[in-house]
N, C-alpha and C positions, 0 to 999 in steps of 0.2 A: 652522791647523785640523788637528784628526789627520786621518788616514786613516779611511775609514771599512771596516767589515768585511766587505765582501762576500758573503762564507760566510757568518758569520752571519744577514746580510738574510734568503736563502732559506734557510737554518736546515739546512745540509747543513757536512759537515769538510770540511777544504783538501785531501785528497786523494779526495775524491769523483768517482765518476765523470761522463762528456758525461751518459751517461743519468739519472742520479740529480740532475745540475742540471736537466736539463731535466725534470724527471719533479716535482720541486720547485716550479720555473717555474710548469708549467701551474696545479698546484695553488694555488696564491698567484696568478696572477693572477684567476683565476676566482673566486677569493674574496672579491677587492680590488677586482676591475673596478667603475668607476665607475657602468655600467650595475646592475647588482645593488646597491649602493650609494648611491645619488643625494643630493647635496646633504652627503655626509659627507667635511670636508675630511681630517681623517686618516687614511679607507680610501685617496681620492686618493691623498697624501703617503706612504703605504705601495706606491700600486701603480706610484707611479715609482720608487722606492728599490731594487723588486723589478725592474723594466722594467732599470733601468742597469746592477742588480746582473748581472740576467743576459745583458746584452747584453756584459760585461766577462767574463764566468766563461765565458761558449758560444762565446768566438772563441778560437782556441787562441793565437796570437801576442799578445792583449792579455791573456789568463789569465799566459803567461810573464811577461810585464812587469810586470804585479800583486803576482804570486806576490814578483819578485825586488825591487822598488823604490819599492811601493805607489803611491798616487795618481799620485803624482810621473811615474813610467814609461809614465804615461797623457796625458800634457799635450804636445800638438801643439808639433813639432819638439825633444823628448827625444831623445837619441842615448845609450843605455845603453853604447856602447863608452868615449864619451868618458867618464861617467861614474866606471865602472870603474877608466880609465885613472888619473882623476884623485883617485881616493879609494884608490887603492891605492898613488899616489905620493905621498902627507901624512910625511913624516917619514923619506922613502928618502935616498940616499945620491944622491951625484951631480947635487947642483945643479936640479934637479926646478924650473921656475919656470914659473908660470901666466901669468908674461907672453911668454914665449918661445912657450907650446904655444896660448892663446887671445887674446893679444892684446890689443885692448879689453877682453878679457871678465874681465880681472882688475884691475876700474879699481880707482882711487883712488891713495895713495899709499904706496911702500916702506917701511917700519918698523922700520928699521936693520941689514934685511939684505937681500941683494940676490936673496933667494930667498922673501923674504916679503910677504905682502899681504892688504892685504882685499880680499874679491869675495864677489860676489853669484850665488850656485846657478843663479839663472835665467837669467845671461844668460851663465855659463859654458857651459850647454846648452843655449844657443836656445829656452828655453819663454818667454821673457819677449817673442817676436814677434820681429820681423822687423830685423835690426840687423847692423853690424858682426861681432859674436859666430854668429850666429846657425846652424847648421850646418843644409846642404840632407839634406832627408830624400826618401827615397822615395815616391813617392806608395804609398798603401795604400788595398783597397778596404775598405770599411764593411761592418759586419757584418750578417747575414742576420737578419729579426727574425721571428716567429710567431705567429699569431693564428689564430681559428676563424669560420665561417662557417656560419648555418644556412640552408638549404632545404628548401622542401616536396617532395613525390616527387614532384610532376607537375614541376615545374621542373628538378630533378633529371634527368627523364628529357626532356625537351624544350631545355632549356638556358634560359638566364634573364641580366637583368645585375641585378645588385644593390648598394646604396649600402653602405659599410664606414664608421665610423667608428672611426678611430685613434687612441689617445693614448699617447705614449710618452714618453721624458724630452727629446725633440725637440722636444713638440708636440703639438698636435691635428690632425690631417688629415682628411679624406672622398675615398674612392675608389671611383669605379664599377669594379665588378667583374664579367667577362663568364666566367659557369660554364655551362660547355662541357656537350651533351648528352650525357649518358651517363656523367654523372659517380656511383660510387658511395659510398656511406658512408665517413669514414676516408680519401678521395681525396683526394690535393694539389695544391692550384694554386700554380706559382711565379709571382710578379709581379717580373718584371725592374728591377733600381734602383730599388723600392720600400722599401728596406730602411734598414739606416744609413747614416748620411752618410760619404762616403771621407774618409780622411787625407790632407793635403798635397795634395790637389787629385787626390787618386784617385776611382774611380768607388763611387757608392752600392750597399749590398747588395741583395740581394734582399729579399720578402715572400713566407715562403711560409703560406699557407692553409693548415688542415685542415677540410673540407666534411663537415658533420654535418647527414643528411638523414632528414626525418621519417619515422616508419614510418608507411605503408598499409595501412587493415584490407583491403585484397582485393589489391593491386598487390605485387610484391617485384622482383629485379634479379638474377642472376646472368652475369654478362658482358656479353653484346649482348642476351641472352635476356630477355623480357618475362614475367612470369609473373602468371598473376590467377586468383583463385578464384571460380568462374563457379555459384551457387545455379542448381538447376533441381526444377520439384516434379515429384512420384514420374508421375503421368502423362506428364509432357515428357520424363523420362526411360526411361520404358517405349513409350511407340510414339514417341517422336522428335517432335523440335523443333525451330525456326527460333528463335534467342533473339538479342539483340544486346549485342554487347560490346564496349565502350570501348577504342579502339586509340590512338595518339599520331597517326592520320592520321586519326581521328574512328571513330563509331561502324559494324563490320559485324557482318549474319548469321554468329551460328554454327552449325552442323547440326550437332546432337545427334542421334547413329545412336537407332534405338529398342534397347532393352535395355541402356541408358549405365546403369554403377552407380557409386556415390559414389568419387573419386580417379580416375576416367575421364582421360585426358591427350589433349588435340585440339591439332593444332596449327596456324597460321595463320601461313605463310611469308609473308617479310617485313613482319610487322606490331611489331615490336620494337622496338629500342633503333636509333639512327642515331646509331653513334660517328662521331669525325670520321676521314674520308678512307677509310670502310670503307663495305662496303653490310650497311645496316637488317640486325638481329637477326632471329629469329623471336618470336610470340608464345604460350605455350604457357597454354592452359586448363583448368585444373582442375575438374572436375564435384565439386558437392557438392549430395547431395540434401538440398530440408530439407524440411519439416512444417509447416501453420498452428500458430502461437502458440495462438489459441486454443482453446479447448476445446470441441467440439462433439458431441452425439450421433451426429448425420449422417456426420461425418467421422469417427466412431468404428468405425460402424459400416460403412461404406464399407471402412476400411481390415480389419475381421476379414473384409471379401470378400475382399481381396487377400490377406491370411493366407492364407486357406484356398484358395489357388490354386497355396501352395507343395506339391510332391508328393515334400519330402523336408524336414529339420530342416538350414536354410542353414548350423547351424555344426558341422555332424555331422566334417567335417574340421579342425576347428580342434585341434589337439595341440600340444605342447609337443616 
């Protein structure tokens, strides 16, 4: 079977950059993902193609051995020196025999010279398993593999576990996953030996996350800092109010001084974000006055009392 093309899969040149494979990656897989696709066996059959392609091209030592001896240099107990050794000695001087340097691994029988043979690629390099031939390799660990993860902001900000489901050229898997409070958008979780399988009996790679958390119409995050934008109407904001606001340790009074104007900033120590091994953020509240929707004479006319209560034109300082 040839080689298949790697590069081409993700549709990037052989000298493309980590970023530009990976950058490729996400795009193909999120378009292939089986979830977005259901029941379509050639999105599948494309989204493993793309799963191996880039699990080969983003480990740099399996990219080397691709690059140099295609599939081949990929199959468990390879040894590229001997390789080398022995495709660079084909027709040298000095008696060069593959029974001398592999032993079994050049069976069969001599062919009227005492430096000639048939053999078999595989088990002159130990890909053919476990054998007389067969040369001990290093164990190697397995490569790191990449996935996405979405949450809501309240989970985001309280922490959560949540189930994953996997598919890769491995497999299908399910993993609970525990996303840490305080995590934000664009955050990574590494999952330890969740990754590729190691080589030779080395250890598996990692999983890492990237956590994509929904936006909040009133709630945002900046560090530990909690921030919510807190409606209050023009009265509550003119002689002050007692109003209650959504905290991650449940709902407290906020005290609206009297005279709060819209973009007001109040704050409420330790009602914030609880990173781990740190003490709780603050949470800071934004005043924004609003207006009844609908449309009322009363409330029309109510509000030209408050006009007329200004004793100067509020934008008389606005300049450029």
């Amino acid at each position: 079977m040839a080689d298949r093309d790697f590069y081409k899969t993700l549709g990037v040149s052989r000298d493309a950059s980590p970023e530009e494979i990976k950058k490729a990656y996400r795009r193909l897989a999120r378009e292939l993902h089986p979830d977005r696709n259901p029941d379509d066996k050639r999105a599948e059959e494309r989204f493993k193609d793309v799963s191996t392609a880039y699990e080969v091209l983003s480990a740099p030592e399996k990219r080397k051995l691709y690059d140099e001896f295609g599939e081949m240099g990929l199959r468990e107990g390879f040894d590229p020196e001997a390789y080398r050794t022995a495709t660079q000695g084909f027709g040298g001087a000095g008696g060069f025999d593959f029974g001398d340097l592999f032993g079994a691994a050049a069976r069969g029988r001599r062919r009227g010279s005492a430096t000639q043979f048939e053999f078999n690629l595989e088990d002159l390099f130990g890909v053919g398993g476990p054998g007389p031939s067969a040369y001990a390799r290093a164990p190697r660990r397995g490569a790191d593999l990449e996935s996405e993860i979405t949450v809501d902001f309240r989970d985001a900000v309280l922490g959560c576990t949540k189930e994953l489901n996997l598919r890769s050229a491995e497999g299908e898997r399910t993993l609970k996953v525990r996303i840490p409070a305080g995590v934000h958008n664009e955050g990574k979780i590494r999952l330890r030996g969740q990754g590729g399988e190691g080589i030779h009996g080395g250890p598996p790679g990692d999983l890492v996350l990237t956590v994509r958390v929904r936006k909040h119409p009133y709630f945002s995050m900046k560090g530990k800092q909690l921030h919510v934008k807190v409606p209050v109407t023009p009265l509550e904001a003119y002689a002050g109010a007692k109003v209650s606001v959504p905290t991650p340790e449940g709902s407290v009074q906020l005290t609206v001084p009297a005279g709060s104007e819209s973009g007001a900033k109040l704050r409420l120590r330790g009602k914030g974000v609880a990173a781990k091994g740190g003490q709780r953020g603050d949470l800071i509240a934004h005043l924004e006055v609003v207006l009844p929707k609908s449309r009322s004479e009363a409330v029309e006319e109510a509000l030209k009392t408050v006009e007329e209560a200004f004793d100067r034109d509020p934008r008389e300082s606005l300049k450029l």
